[in-house]
C-alpha positions in Angstrom: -16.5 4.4 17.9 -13.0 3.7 16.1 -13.4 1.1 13.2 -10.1 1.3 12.4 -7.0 1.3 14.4 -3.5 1.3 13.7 -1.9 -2.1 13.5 1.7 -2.7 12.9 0.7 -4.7 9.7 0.1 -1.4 8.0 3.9 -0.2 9.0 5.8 0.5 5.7 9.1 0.9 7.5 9.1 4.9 5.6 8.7 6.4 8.8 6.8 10.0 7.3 4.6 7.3 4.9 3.8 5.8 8.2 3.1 9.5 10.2 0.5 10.6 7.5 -1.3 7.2 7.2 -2.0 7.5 11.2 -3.0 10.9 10.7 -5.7 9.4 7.8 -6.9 7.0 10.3 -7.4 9.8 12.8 -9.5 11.8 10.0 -11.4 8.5 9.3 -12.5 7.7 12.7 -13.2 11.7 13.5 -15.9 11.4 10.5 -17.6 8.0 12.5 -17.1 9.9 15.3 -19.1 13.0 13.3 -21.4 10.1 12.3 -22.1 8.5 15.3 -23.1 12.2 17.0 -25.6 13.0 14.3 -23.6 15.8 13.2 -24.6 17.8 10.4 -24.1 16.7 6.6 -22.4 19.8 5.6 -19.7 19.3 8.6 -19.3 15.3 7.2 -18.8 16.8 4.2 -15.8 19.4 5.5 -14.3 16.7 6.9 -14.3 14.6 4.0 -12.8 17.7 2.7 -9.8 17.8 5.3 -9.3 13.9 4.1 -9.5 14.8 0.5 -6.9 17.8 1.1 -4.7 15.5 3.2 -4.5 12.2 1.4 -3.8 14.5 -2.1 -0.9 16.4 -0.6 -0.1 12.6 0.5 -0.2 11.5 -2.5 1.7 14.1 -3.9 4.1 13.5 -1.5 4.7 10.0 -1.9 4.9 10.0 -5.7 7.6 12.3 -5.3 9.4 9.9 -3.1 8.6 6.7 -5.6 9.6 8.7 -9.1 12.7 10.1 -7.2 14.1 6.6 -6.3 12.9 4.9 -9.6 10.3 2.4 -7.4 9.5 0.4 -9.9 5.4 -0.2 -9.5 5.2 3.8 -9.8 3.0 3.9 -12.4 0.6 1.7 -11.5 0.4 3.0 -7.5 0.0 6.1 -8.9 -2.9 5.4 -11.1 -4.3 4.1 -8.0 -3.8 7.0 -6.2 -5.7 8.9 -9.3 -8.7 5.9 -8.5 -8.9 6.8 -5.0 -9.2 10.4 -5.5 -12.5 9.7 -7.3 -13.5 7.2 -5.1 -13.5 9.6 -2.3 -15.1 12.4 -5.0 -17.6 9.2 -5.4 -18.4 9.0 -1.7 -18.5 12.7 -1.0 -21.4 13.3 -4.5 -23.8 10.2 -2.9 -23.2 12.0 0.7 -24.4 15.3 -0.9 -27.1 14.1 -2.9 -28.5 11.5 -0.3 -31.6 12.8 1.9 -31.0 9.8 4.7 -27.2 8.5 5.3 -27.0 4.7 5.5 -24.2 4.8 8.7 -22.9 1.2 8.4 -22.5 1.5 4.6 -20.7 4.9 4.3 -18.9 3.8 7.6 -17.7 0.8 5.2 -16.7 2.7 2.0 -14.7 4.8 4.0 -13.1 1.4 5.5 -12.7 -0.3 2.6 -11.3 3.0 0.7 -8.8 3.3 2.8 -7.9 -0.7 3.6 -7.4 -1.9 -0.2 -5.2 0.6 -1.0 -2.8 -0.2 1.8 -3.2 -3.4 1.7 -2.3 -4.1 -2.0 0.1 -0.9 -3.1 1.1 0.6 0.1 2.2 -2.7 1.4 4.7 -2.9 -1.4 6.6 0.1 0.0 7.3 -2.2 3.1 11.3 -3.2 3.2 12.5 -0.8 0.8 15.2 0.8 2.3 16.4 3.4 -0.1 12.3 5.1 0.5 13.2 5.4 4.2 15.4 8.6 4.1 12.0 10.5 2.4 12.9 13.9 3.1 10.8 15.7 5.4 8.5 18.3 4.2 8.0 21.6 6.5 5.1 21.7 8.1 3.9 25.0 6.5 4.2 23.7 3.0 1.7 20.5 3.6 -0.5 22.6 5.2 -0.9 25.0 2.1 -0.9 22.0 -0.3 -3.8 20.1 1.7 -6.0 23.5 1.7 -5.3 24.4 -1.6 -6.4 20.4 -2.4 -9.4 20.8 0.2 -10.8 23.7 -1.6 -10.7 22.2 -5.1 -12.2 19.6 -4.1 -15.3 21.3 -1.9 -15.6 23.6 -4.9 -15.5 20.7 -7.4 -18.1 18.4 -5.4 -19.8 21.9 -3.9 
C-alpha cells in the first residue's frame, strides 16, 4: 500500500529539489510496503537508515543551494531541517525500543514527517527562479554522502 503519492502540489519548480523529494516518497512507501509484509524490525530499521542517509545528503544539498543564492528564510528552513533529523532519530529510537509496532501510527509519523515539512518550508522554494539552475551533483558523490550519513546515524541510534 502507497500512502503517499506524488501530487503536483508538492512541485517546487527546482527540478533536482523535485527528483530527490520523489525519491523520499519512494523510500517512504518501500518501509509501509516493509510494514505491510511483516518484515523484520532490523530491515525497517535499515531502511529508515537509507531515508536518514538520503534526506541528510538532501539536506545538505539544498542548504547549499539556499545560502549560495542568499534565500532569504535560510535560517529558519534549515533549523527545520536540523528538527527533522531528530524527528526521524525520534521515530527510529521508539522503533528500536518497541516490542509490538503500532502500523497505523508509525505509518502516520512517517506521513506527517515528511508532509509538514513540505508543506510549510519546502513550499516556499516554489517560483523562485534564480534556485532552478541548482547545479547538479554527480551521482557518485550523493551516494558517498548518504552512506557516510546512513552509517552515522545506524551507529548513533545502533
Amino acid at each position: 500500500m502507497t500512502l503517499i503519492e506524488w501530487r503536483e502540489e508538492f512541485c517546487t519548480g527546482v527540478p533536482g529539489v523535485d527528483y530527490e523529494h520523489q525519491q523520499l516518497i519512494k523510500e517512504i512507501n518501500s518501509i509501509y510496503t516493509l510494514i505491510d509484509d511483516q518484515a523484520d524490525k532490523e530491515d525497517i530499521i535499515d531502511s529508515l537508515g537509507d531515508i536518514y542517509g538520503s534526506i541528510s545528503a538532501h539536506f545538505a544539498l539544498e542548504e547549499q543551494m539556499m545560502e549560495k543564492h542568499k534565500y532569504d528564510h535560510f535560517k529558519e528552513h534549515q533549523a527545520d531541517h536540523e528538527r527533522l533529523l531528530d524527528e526521524i532519530r525520534d521515530i527510529t529510537e521508539e522503533l528500536e525500543s518497541t516490542t509490538e509496532l503500532n502500523e497505523n501510527k508509525f505509518k502516520q509519523q512517517l506521513n506527517d514527517w515528511f508532509q509538514l515539512h513540505f508543506s510549510t518550508h519546502d513550499s516556499r522554494l516554489h517560483g523562485l527562479a534564480h534556485l532552478v539552475d541548482h547545479e547538479p551533483v554527480c551521482e557518485t558523490t550523493m551516494k558517498t554522502m548518504i552512506r557516510k550519513a546512513k552509517n552515522a546515524f545506524l551507529r548513533k541510534s545502533g
